[in-house]
C-alpha positions, 0 to 999 in steps of 0.5 A, spaced: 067 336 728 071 334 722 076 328 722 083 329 722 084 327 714 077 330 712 077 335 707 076 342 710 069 345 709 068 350 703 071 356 704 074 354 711 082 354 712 087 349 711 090 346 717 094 349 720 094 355 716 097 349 709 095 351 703 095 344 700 099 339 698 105 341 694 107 338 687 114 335 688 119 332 684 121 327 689 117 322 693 115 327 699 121 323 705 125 325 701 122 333 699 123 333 707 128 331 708 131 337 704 127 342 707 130 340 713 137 340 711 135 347 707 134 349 714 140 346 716 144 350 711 141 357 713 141 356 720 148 356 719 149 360 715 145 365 719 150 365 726 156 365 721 153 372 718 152 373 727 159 372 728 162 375 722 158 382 725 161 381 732 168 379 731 168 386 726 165 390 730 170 388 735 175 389 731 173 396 728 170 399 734 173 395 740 170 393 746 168 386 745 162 386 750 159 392 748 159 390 741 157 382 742 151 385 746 148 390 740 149 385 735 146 380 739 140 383 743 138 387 735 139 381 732 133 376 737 128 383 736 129 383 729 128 376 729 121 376 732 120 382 727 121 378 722 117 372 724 110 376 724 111 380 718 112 373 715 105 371 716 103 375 709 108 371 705 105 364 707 100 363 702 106 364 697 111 360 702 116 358 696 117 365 692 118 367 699 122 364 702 126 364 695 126 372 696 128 371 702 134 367 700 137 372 695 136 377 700 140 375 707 145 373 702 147 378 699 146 383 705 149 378 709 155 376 705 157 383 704 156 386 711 163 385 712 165 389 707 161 395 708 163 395 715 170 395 712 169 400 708 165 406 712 171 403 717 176 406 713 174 411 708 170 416 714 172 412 721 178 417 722 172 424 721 169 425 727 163 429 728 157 424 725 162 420 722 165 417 727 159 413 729 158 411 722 161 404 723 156 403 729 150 406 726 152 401 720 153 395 725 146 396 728 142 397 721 145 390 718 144 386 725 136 389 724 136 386 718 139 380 717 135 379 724 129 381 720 130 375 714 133 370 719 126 370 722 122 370 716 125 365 715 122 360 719 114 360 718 116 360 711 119 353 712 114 351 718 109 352 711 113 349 707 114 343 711 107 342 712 106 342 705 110 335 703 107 331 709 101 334 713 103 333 721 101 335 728 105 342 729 109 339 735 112 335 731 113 339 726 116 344 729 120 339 733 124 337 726 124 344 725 129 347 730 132 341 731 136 341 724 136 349 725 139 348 732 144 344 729 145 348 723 147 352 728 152 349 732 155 347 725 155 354 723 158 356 730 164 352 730 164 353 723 166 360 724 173 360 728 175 353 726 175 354 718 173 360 716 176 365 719 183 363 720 183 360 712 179 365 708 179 371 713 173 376 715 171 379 708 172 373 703 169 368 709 162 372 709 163 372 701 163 364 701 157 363 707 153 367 702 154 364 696 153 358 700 147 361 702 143 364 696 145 356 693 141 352 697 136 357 698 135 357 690 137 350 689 130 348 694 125 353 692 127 352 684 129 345 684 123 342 689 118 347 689 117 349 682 111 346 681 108 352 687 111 358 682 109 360 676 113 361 670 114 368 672 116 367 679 121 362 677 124 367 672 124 372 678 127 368 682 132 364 678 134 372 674 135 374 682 139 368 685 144 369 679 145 377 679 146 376 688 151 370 686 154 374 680 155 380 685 158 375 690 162 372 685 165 380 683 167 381 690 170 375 692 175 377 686 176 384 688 177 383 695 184 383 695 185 390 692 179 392 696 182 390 702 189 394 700 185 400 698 181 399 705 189 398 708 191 404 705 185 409 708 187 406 713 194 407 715 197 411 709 200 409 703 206 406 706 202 400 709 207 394 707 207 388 711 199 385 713 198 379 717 192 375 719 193 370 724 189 367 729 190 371 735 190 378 731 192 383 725 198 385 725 200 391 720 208 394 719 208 401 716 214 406 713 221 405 715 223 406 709 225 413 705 225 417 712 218 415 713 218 412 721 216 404 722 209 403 726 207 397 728 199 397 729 196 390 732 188 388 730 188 397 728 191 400 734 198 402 734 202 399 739 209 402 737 212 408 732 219 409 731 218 417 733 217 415 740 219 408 741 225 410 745 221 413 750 216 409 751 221 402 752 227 406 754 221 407 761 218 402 761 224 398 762 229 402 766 226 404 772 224 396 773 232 394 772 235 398 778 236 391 783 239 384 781 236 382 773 240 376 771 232 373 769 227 377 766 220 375 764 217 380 759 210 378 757 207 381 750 214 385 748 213 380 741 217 386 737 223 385 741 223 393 742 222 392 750 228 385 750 233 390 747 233 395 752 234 389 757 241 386 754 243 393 755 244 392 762 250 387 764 249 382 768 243 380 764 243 372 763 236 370 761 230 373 758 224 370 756 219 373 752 212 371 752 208 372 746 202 370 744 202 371 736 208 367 733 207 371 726 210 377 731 216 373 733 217 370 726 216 378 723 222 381 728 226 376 726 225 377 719 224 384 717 229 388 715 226 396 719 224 391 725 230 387 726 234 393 726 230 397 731 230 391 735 237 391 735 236 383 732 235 381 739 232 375 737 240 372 735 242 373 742 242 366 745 240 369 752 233 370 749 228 365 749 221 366 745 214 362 748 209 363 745 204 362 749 198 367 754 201 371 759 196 369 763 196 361 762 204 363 762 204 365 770 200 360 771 204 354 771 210 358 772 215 354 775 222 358 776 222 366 778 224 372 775 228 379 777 224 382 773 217 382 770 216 386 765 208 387 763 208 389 755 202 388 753 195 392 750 192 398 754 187 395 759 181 398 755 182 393 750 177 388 752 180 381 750 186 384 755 182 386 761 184 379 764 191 381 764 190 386 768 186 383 773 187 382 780 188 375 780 194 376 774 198 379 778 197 375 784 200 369 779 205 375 777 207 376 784 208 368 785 214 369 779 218 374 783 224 373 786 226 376 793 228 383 791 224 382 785 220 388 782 214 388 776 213 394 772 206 395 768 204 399 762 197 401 764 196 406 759 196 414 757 194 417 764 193 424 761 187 421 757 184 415 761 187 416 769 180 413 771 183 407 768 191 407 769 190 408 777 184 403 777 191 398 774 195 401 780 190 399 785 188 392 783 196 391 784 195 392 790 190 388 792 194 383 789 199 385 795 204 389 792 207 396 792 206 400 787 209 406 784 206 410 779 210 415 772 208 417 766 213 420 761 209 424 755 211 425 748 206 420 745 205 419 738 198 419 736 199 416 729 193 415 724 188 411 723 184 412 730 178 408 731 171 412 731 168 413 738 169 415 745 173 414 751 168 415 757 173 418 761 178 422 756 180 429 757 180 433 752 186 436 748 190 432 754 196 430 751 199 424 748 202 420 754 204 413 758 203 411 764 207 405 768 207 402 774 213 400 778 211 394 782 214 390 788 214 387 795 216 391 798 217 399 797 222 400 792 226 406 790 223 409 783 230 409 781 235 408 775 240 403 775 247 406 776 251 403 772 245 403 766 249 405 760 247 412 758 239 413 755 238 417 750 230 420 753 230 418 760 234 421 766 233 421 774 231 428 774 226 427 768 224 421 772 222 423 778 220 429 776 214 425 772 213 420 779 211 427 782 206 428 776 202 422 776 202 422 783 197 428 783 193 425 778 190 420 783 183 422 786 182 422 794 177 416 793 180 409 792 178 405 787 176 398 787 180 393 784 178 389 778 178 381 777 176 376 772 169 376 774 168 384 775 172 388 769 172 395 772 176 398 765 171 403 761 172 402 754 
């Protein structure tokens, strides 16, 4: 039996597979202490390269959940990959490790803008292009899992090499500086990265952060484990990966303009990144139609906005109105079609992005399509959630006015919820009728009469319209509705709601509308009417979503 601190016999393996004692520029507490913060560092540069992926995907493809799931479960397989192939590397754990380093740093600090770009230049294609930006998002998950989990027996190697212990313990100091790397990393993302720099140059940064500590531990405390050669190799690769991140941190901003306008044409104009999403203004200038596109969908076209506002509003404002609530409706479009009827005292709009507000203040084509309603001094702004909104409501409305993202969109879905409309139920006022915009019912029918029956289930009645005429617009996103019906087209569909049956009816004294009459009207309830299936749908709830994406 060998003793614990007995020289191995001739021709045995070290323990614990070591390789021996490493020659360290430092006294080894304090080699080990930087080997745990270099764990520290990496790991959270890793769920940053995790989390960029996700909120891109989310963002480029839709479908939150769907996206998480892929990046995630990819990501943990490729992980466990990496780990067992990083068993050929130990004997050389430092110019490994290195390796390692300058590689998940370029990969991952580029990913964002590689998704980007094949996002914009070849999502709008179709055929095997559509897919491309998925495809893409599968392949840098595998390989930033790959490396992130080669990383880990090549630090539980190099950890042993400064001061032999039993391998509980090591690998206990391990994943505790890995898994606080990872909190880090965690909060990191959301709180400083992406409101302060955005998504391409936050993924720059991490990985400039990333090839420099991973360089600064392998060259700096374990060069006497390479050879000349090897430290050359290293120190050549670490520079040419900072000096690409470096080249693309500087041309970011043109890249992202060029990005920009593949996406919405040459005519993009006003781009703002806040926290809640990405809001872009084109056109309105020179004959060229204003569109208003949130996180890359359009929410509005100047073409077809009369349309869709002058319907979403006008039926839902036959009975009193002198209180409205309007939640979403940042741009002001659907508040102007309200102070159109006399008798109307008070609006509030509820938004949860204040740069939509300040952006239908203050541009000159959005304030003048909006009729500048936000001077009028019945109108009242809060930017707060919907949801929270109705929540701790305390005054009641004549009419609600739900002018919010289709209920497709994932990080809408609870809006559209069985419980959101029993909260909206509760605003109501005696005679008070809610309208919803519950999305294109040509194209997703599943969807839209799955909004009326949760209404119901929330104690509500409910009468169904579309008025067609949709503009589609450019920049369409890659990918498969799962209950589209080709070549339907362009519509959208709303649902007029109350307490008790109310008449689908426009107010007699509404001023003249330019798109929408009573004939028009009823004859698009009776339309929407025989699209609904013969077998009732169940309705969705905050913890059973039943919208396809």
């Amino acid at each position: 039996m060998i003793e614990p601190h007995a020289p191995a016999p001739p021709g045995a393996p070290p323990p614990w597979g070591v390789q021996g004692q490493a020659r360290l520029p430092v006294r080894p507490g304090i080699g080990r202490f930087l080997v745990l913060a270099g764990v520290f560092v990496c790991a959270a540069c890793g769920l940053v390269y995790e989390l960029e992926l996700v909120a891109l995907a989310s963002y480029l493809i839709g479908d939150s959940v769907t996206q998480a799931s892929v990046v995630l479960s990819v990501m943990v397989f490729a992980m466990g990959v990496g780990s067992l192939a990083a068993k050929r590397l130990r004997p050389r754990a430092a110019a490994g490790f290195g390796a390692v380093e300058a590689l998940l740093a370029l990969v991952g600090g580029c990913s964002a803008m590689a998704l980007y770009a094949v996002f914009a230049w070849t999502g709008g294609w179709g055929g095997l292009w559509a897919d491309g930006p998925r495809c893409l998002l599968v392949v840098f998950a595998l390989t930033i899992g790959l490396l992130i989990g080669a990383e880990v027996p090549l630090l539980m190697e190099l950890i042993q090499r400064i001061r032999r212990q039993d391998p509980g313990g090591a690998v206990a100091d391990l994943f505790a500086a890995d898994y606080v790397g990872a909190l880090f990393g965690g909060l990191a993302f959301p709180f400083l990265l992406l409101p302060l720099l955005g998504q391409l140059s936050g993924a720059l940064l991490t990985g400039t952060v990333n090839v420099i500590a991973g360089g600064a531990l392998v060259l700096g405390l374990f060069r006497g484990d390479l050879t000349r050669r090897a430290r050359w190799t290293l120190l050549v690769a670490n520079v040419v990966v900072l000096g690409l991140l470096a080249s693309a941190a500087i041309l970011v901003d043109d890249f992202e303009r060029a990005a920009r306008h593949a996406l919405y044409g040459a005519d993009a104009r006003v781009a703002l990144r806040s926290g809640v999403q990405d809001a872009v203004l084109t056109g309105g200038s020179h004959g060229r139609p204003l569109r208003f596109f949130l996180d890359g969908r359009l929410r509005f076209s100047g073409r077809d906005e009369r349309r869709y506002h002058e319907a979403l509003v006008h039926p839902a404002m036959n009975g009193p109105h002198a209180r409205v609530l309007i939640l979403g409706g940042g741009d002001g479009l659907a508040a102007r079609e309200v102070l159109r009827h006399t008798g109307v005292r008070r609006v509030d709009i509820v938004e949860p992005d204040a740069d939509v507000v300040r952006l239908a203040r203050h541009d000159a084509a959005l304030s003048a399509l909006n009729d500048h309603v936000y001077d009028d001094p019945r109108v009242h702004e809060v930017t707060a959630d919907a949801f929270s909104r109705l929540r701790f409501a305390r005054s009641t409305y004549d009419v609600v006015v739900s002018d919010l993202p289709d209920p497709c969109v994932t990080a809408a879905t609870k809006l559209y919820s069985q419980e959101f409309y029993g909260l909206a139920r509760r605003v109501l006022a005696p005679g008070g009728r809610l309208v919803v915009h519950a999305g294109p019912l040509a194209d997703r029918h599943r969807a839209f009469w799955t909004v009326d029956a949760t209404i119901r289930a929330a104690g509500l009645s409910t009468r169904a319209y579309r008025v067609g005429g949709r503009d589609a617009g450019p920049a369409a996103r890659p990918g498969r509705r799962a209950d589209r019906v080709p070549g339907a087209a362009g519509d959208w569909g709303f649902i007029l709601a109350s307490r008790a049956p109310a008449p689908l009816r426009l107010d007699s004294s509404c001023p003249r509308l330019r798109t929408l009459t009573q004939a028009a009207l009823t004859a698009d309830a009776r339309a929407a009417s025989r699209s609904r299936g013969h077998r009732p749908l169940p309705p969705s709830t905050l913890v059973h979503p039943r919208y396809p994406d």
